[in-house]
C-alpha positions in Angstrom: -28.8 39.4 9.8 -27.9 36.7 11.9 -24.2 36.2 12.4 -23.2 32.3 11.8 -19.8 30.6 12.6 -19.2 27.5 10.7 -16.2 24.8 11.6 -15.3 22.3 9.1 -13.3 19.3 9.7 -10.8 18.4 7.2 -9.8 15.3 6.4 -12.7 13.0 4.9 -15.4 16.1 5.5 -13.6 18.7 2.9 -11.4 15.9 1.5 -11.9 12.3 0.0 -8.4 11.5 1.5 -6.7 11.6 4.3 -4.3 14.5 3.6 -1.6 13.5 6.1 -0.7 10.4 4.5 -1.8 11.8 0.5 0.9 15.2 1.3 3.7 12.9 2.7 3.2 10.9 -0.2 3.4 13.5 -3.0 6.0 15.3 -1.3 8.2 11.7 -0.4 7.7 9.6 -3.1 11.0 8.0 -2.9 11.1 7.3 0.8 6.7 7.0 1.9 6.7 3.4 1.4 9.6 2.7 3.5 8.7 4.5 6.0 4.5 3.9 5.6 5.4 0.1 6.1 8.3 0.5 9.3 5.1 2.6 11.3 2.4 0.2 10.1 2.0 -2.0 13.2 2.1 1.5 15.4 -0.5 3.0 13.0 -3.0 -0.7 14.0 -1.8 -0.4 17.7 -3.3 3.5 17.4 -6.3 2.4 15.7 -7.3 -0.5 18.6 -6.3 2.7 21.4 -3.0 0.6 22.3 -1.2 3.5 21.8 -1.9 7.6 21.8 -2.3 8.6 17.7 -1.4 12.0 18.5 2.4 10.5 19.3 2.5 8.0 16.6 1.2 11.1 14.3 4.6 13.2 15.5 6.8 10.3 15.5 5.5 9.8 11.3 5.8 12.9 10.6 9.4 14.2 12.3 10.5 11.1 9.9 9.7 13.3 6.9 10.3 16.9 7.9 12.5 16.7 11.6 15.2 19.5 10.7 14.0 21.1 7.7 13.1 24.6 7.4 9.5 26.3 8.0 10.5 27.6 4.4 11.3 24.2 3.1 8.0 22.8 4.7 6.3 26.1 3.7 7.5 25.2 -0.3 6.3 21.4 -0.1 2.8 22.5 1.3 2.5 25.3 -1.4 3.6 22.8 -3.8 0.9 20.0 -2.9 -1.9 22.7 -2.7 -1.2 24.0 -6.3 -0.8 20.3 -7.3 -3.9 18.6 -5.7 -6.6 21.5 -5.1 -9.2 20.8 -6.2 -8.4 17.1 -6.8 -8.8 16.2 -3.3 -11.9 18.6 -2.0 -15.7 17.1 -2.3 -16.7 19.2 -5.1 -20.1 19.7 -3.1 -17.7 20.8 -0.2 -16.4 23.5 -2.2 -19.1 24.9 -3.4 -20.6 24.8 -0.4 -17.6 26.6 1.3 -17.9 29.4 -1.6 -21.0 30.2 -1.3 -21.0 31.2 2.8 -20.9 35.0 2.7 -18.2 36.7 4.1 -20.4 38.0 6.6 -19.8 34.7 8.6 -16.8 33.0 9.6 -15.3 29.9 8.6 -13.0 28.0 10.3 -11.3 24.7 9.0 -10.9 22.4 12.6 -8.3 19.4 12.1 -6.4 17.0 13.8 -4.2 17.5 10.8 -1.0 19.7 10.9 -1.1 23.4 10.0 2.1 22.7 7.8 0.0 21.4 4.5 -3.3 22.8 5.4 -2.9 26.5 5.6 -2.5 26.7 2.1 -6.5 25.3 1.6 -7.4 27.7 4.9 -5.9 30.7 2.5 -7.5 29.9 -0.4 -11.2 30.1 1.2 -10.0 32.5 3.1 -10.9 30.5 6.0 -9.3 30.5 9.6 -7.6 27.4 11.0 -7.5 25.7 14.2 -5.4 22.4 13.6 -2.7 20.8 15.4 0.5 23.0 14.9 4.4 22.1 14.5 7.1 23.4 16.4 9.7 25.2 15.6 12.9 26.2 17.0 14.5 29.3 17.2 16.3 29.2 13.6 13.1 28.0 12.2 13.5 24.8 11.7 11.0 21.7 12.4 12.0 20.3 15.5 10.1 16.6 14.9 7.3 17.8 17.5 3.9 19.5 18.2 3.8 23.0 19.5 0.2 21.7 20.8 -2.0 19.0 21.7 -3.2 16.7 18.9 -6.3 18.8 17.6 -8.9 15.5 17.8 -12.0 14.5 19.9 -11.8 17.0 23.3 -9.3 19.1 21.5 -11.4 20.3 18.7 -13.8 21.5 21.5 -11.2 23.2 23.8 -9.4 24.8 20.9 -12.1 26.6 19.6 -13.5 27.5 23.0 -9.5 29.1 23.7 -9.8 31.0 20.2 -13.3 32.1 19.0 -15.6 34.3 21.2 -18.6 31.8 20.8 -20.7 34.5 22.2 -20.4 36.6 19.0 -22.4 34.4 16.9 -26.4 34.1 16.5 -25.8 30.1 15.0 -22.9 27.8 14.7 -23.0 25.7 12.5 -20.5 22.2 12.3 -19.5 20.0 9.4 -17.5 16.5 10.3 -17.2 12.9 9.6 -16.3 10.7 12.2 -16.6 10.0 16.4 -13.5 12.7 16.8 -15.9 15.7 15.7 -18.8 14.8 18.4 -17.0 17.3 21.0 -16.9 20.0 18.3 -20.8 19.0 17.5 -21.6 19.8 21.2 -20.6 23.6 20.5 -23.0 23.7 17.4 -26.7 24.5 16.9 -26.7 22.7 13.9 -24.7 19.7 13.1 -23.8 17.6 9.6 -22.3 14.3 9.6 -20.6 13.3 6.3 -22.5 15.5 4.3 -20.6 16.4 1.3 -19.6 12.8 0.8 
């Protein structure tokens, strides 16, 4: 049997949100719009490249979660995962997901923080390579990433750094928009937005 590694993006491949903003959200109801409308004008300067999204992703998110605990964080992930699966996954995505024996691996790739989706990469018992938080040495959130922001030549390098590529017959990658093409270059078979 051929052995086949498949990567799936996250946000709008898997999801039909972006979970960054949708976990904040549920887990900040009282503060999101505040805070959603102070970062706005840094959130268009990001999207016209005037500025790196990788920082103005930190910078949002450190105004959440800066100084809590990994079990704090680890409670408000849990909590939006029990709340919102399968609410926010392509139902065609996980079905799709389910039905790749275990034979293969399955990898969820984001630019999205490890924080909220590990609880998803659990549940399909999945591995994850995402952009991850730091933490200091009590174990609490120090506002910053412990790595680069995992988009565009990140997916590619991260995956390179932790799967042995040569172990598998196919690979096979899932994603929706120009920051997957560097992951799509790894791939003998690539899908473009197609579980939505």
């Amino acid at each position: 049997m051929n052995r086949k590694l498949y990567l799936f993006d996250f946000d709008g491949t898997l999801t039909t949100k972006d979970s960054l903003f949708d976990f904040l959200k549920f887990s900040f109801p009282n503060h999101y719009n505040k805070y959603f409308l102070i970062f706005f004008p840094f959130f268009i300067l990001a999207k016209l490249k005037l500025a790196e999204p990788g920082r103005i992703k930190e910078k949002f998110i450190a105004r959440f979660l800066k100084g809590k605990s990994y079990h704090e964080i680890q409670s408000l992930s849990n909590r939006y995962f029990e709340k919102n699966y399968p609410l926010i996954i392509h139902p065609k995505a996980d079905e799709y997901i389910k039905s790749v024996s275990n034979y293969h691996d399955k990898f969820i790739v984001s630019a999205s923080v490890n924080f909220w989706l590990q609880p998803f990469a659990d549940h399909y018992g999945m591995g994850l390579i995402c952009t991850e938080a730091e933490f200091d040495e009590q174990g609490y959130f120090t506002g910053k990433f412990a790595s680069e922001n995992c988009n565009n030549e990140q997916k590619k390098i991260r995956i390179e750094k932790e799967v042995d590529l040569s172990l598998y017959d196919e690979v096979i990658a899932f994603g929706d928009t120009s920051g997957d093409r560097a992951m799509f270059e790894l791939a003998t078979k690539s899908f473009f937005k197609h579980f939505n």
